[in-house]
N, CA, C and O atoms as CSV, one atom per row, in Angstrom:
chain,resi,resn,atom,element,x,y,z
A,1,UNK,N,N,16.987,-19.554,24.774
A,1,UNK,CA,C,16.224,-18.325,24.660
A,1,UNK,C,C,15.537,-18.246,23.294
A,1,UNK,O,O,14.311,-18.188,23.195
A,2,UNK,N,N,16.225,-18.245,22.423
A,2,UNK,CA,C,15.535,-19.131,20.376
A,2,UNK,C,C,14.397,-19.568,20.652
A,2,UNK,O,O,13.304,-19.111,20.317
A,3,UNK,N,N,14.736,-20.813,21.510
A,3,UNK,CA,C,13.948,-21.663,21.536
A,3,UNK,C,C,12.611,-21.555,21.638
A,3,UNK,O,O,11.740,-21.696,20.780
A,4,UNK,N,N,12.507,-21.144,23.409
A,4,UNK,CA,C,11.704,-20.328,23.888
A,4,UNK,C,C,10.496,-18.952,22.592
A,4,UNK,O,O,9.342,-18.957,22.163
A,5,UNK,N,N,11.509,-18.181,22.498
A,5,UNK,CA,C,11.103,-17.142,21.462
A,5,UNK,C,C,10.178,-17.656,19.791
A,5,UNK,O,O,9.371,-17.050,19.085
A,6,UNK,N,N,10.762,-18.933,19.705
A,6,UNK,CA,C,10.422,-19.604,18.761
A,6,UNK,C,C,9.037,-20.057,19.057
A,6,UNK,O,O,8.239,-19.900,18.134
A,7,UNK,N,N,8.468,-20.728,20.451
A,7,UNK,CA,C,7.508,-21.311,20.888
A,7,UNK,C,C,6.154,-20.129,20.848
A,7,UNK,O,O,5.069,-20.129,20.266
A,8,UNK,N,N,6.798,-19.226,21.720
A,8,UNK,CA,C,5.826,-18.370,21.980
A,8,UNK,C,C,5.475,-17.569,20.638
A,8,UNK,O,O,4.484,-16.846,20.734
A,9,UNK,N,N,6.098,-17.583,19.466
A,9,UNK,CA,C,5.642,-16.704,17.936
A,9,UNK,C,C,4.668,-17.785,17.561
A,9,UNK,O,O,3.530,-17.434,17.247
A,10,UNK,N,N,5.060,-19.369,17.559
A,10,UNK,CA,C,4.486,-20.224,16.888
A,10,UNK,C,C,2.815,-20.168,18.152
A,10,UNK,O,O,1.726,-19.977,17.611
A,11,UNK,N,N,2.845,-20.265,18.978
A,11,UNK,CA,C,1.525,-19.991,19.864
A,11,UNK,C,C,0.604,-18.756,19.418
A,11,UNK,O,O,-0.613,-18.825,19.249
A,12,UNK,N,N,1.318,-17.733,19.274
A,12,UNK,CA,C,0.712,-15.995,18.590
A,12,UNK,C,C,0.170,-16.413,17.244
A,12,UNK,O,O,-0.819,-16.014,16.629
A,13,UNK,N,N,0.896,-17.137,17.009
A,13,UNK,CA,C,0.412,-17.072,14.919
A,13,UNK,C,C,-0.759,-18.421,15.550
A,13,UNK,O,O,-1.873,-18.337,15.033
A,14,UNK,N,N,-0.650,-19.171,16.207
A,14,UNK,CA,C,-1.859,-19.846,16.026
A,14,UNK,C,C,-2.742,-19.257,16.724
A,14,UNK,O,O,-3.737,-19.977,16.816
A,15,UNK,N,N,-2.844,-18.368,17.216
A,15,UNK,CA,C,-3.809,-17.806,18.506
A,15,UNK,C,C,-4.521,-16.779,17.479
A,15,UNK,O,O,-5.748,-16.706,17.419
A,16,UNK,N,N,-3.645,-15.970,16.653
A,16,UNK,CA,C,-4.454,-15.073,15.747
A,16,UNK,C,C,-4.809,-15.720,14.503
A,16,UNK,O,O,-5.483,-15.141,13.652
A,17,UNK,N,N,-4.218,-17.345,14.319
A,17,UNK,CA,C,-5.149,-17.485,13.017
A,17,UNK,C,C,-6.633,-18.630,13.947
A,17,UNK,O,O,-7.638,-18.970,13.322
A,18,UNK,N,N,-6.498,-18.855,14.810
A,18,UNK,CA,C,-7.655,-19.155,15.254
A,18,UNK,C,C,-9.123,-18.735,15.589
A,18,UNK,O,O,-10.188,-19.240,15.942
A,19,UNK,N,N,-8.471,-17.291,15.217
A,19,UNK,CA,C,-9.479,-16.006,15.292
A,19,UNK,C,C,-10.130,-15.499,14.009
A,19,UNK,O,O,-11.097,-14.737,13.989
A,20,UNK,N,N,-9.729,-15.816,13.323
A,20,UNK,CA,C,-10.067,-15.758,11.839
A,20,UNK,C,C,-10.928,-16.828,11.175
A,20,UNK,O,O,-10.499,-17.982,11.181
A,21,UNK,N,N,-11.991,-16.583,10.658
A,21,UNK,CA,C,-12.646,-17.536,9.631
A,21,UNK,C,C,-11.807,-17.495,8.434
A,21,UNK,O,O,-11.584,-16.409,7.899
A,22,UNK,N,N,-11.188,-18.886,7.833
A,22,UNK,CA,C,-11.074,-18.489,6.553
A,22,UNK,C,C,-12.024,-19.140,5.721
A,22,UNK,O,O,-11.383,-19.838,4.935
A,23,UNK,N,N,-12.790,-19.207,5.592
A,23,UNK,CA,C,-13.766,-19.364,4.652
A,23,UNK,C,C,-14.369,-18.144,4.128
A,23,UNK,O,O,-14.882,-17.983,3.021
A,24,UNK,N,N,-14.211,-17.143,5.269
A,24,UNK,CA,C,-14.765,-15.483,5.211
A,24,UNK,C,C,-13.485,-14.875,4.348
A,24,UNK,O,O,-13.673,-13.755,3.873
A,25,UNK,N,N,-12.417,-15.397,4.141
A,25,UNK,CA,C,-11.356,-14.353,3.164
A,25,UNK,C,C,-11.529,-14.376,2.065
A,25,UNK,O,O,-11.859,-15.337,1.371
A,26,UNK,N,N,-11.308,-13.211,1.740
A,26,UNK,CA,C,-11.149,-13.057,-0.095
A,26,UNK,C,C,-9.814,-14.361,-0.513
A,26,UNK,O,O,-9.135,-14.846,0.391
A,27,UNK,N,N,-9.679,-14.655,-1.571
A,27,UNK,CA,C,-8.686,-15.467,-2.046
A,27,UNK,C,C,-7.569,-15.492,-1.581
A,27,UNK,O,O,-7.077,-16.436,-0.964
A,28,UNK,N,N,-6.813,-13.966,-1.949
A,28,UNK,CA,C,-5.446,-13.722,-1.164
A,28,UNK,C,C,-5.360,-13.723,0.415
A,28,UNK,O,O,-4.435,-14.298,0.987
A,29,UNK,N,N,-6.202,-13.162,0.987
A,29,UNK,CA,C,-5.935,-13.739,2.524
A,29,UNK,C,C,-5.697,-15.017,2.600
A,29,UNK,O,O,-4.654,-15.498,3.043
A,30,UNK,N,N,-7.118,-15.949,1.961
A,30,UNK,CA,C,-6.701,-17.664,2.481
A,30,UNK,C,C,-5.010,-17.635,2.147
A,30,UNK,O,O,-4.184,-17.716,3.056
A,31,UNK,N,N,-4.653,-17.514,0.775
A,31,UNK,CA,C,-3.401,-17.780,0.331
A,31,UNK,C,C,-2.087,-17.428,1.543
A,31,UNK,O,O,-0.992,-17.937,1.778
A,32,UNK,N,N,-2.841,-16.338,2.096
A,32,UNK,CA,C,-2.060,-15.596,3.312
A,32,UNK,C,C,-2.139,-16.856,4.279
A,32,UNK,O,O,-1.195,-17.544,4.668
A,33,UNK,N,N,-3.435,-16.986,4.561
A,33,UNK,CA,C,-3.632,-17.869,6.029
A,33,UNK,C,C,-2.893,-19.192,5.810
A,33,UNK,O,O,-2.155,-19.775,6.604
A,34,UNK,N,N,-3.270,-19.571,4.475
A,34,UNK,CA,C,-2.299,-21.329,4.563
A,34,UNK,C,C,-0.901,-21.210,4.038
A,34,UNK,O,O,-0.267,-22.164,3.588
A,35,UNK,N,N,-0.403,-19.828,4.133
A,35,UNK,CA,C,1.175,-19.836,4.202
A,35,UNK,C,C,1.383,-19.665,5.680
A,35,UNK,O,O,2.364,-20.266,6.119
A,36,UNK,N,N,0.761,-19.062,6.433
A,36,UNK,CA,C,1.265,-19.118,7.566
A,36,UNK,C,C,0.688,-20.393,8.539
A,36,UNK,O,O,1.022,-20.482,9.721
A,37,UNK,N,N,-0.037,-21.166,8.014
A,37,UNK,CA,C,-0.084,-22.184,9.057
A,37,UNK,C,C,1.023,-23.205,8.142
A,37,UNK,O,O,1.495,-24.055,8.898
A,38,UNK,N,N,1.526,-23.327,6.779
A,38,UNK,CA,C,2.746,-23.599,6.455
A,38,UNK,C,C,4.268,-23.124,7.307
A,38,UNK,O,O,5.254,-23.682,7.788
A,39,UNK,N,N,3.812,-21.956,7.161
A,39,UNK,CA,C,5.172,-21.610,8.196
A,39,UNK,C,C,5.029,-22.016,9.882
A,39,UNK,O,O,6.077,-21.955,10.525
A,40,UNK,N,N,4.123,-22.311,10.406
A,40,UNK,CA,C,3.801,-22.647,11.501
A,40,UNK,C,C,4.301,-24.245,11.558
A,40,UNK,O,O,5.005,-24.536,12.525
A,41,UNK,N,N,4.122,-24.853,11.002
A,41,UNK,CA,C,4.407,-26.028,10.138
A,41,UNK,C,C,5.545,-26.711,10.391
A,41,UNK,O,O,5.787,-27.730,11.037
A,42,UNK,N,N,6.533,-25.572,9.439
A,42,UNK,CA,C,7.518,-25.677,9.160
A,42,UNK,C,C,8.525,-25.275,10.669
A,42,UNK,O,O,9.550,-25.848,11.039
A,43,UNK,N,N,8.098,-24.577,11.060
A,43,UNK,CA,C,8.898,-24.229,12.618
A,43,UNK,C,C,9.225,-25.068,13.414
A,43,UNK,O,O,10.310,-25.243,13.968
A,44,UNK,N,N,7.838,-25.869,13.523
A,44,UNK,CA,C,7.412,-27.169,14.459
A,44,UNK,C,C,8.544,-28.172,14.137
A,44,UNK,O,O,9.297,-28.751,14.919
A,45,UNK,N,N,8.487,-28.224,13.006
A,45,UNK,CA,C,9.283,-29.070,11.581
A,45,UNK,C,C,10.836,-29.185,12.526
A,45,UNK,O,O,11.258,-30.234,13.013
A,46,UNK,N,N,11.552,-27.758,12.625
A,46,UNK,CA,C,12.742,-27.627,13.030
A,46,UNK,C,C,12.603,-27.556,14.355
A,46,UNK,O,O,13.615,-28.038,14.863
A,47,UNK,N,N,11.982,-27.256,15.018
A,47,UNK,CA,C,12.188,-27.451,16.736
A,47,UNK,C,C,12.061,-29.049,16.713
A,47,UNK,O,O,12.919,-29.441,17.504
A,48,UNK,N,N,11.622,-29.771,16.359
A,48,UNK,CA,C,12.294,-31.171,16.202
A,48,UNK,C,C,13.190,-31.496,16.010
A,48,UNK,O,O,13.680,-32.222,16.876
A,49,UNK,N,N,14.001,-31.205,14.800
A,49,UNK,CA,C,14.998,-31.282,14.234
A,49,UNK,C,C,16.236,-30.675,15.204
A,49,UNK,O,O,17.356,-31.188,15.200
A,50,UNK,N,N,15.893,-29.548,16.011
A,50,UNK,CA,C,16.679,-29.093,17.272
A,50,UNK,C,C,17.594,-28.004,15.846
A,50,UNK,O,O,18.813,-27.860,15.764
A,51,UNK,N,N,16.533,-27.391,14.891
A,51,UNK,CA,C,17.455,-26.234,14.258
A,51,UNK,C,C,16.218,-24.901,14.602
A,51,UNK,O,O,15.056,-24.664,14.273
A,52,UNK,N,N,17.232,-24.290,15.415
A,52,UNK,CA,C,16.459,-23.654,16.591
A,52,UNK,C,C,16.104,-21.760,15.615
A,52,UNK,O,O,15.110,-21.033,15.613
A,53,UNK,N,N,17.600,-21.622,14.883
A,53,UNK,CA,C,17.166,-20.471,13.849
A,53,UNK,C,C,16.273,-21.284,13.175
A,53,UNK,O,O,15.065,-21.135,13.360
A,54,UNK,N,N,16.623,-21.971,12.556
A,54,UNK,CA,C,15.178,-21.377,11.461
A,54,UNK,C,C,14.023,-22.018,11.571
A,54,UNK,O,O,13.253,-22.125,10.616
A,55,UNK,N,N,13.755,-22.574,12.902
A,55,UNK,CA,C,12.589,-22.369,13.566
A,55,UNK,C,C,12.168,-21.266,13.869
A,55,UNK,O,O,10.990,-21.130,13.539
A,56,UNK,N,N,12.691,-20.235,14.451
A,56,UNK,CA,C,12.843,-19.161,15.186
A,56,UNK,C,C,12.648,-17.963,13.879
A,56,UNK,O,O,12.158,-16.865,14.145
A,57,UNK,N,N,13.079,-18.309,12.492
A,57,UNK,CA,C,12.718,-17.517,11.137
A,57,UNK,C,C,11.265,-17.692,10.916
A,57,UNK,O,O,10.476,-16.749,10.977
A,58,UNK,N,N,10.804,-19.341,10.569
A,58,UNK,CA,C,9.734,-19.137,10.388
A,58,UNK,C,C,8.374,-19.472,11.595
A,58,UNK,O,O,7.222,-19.819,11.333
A,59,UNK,N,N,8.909,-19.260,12.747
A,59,UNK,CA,C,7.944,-19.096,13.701
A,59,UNK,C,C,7.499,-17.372,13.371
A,59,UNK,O,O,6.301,-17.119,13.241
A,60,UNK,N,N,8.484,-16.298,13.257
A,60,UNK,CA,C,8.486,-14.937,13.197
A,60,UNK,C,C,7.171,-14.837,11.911
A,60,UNK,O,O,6.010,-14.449,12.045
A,61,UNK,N,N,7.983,-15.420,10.502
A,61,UNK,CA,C,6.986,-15.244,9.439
A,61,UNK,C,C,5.574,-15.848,9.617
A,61,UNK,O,O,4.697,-15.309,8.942
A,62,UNK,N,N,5.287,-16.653,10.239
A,62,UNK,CA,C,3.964,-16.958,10.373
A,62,UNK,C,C,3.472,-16.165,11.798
A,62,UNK,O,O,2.296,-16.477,11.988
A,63,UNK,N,N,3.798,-15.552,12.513
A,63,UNK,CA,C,3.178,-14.769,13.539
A,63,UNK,C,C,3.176,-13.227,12.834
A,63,UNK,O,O,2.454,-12.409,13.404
A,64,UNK,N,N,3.839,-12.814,11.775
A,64,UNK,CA,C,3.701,-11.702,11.420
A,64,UNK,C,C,2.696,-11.690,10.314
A,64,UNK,O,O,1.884,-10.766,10.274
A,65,UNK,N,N,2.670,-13.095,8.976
A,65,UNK,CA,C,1.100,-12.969,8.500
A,65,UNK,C,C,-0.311,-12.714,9.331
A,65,UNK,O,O,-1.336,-12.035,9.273
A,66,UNK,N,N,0.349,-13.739,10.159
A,66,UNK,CA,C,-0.951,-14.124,11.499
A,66,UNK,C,C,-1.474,-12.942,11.447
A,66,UNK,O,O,-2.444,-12.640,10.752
A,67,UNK,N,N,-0.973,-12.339,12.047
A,67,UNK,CA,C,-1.300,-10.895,12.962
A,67,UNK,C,C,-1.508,-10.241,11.533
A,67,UNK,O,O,-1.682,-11.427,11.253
A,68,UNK,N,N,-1.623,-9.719,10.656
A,68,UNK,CA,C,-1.846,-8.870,9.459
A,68,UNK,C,C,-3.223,-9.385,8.738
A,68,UNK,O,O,-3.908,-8.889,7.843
A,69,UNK,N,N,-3.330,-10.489,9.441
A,69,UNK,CA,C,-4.875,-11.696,8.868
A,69,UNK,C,C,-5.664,-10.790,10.213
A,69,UNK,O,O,-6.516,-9.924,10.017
A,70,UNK,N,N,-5.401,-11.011,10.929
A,70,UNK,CA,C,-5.880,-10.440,12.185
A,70,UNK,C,C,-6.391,-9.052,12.328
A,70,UNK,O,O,-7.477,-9.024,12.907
A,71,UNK,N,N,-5.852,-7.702,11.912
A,71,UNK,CA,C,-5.769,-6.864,12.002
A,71,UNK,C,C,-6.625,-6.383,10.456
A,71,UNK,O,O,-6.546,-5.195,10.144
A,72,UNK,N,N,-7.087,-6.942,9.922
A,72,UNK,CA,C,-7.493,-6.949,8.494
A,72,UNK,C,C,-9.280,-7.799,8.740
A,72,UNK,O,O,-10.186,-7.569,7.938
A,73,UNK,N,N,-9.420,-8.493,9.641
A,73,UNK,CA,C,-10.430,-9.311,10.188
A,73,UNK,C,C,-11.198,-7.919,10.872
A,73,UNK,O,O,-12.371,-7.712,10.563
A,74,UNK,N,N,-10.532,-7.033,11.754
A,74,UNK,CA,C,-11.119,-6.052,12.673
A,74,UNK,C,C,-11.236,-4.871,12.049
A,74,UNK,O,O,-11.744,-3.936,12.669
A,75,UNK,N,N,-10.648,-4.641,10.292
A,75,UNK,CA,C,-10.660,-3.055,10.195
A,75,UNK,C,C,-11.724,-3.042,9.288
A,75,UNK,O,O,-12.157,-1.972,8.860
């Protein structure tokens, strides 16, 4: 169920940073955007590894920058 949960955050954070130009961010967004395709990264990293928390940690942290890149793109 981790697992699972892990997949589908790491799909969201790439789905909302795919939506985003970063070339269009001020500095700190990029800094935002390439921590979370770091944490996207890093998830991938451990669902290999078969360490399913802290895949499942930083699948969460990069779907929650994601989405704040996202929501900052539309306001």
């Amino acid at each position: 169920e981790l697992e699972a949960r892990a997949k589908e955050r790491i799909a969201s954070a790439e789905h909302d940073l795919g939506r985003v130009s970063r070339g269009s961010l001020p500095s700190a967004a990029r800094d935002q955007h390439d921590s979370a395709y770091r944490f996207i990264r890093m998830a991938k990293d451990a669902l290999t590894a078969r360490n399913v928390v802290y895949a499942a940690y930083c699948a969460d942290k990069a779907a929650t920058l994601a989405s704040l890149l996202g929501k900052g793109e539309h306001e």
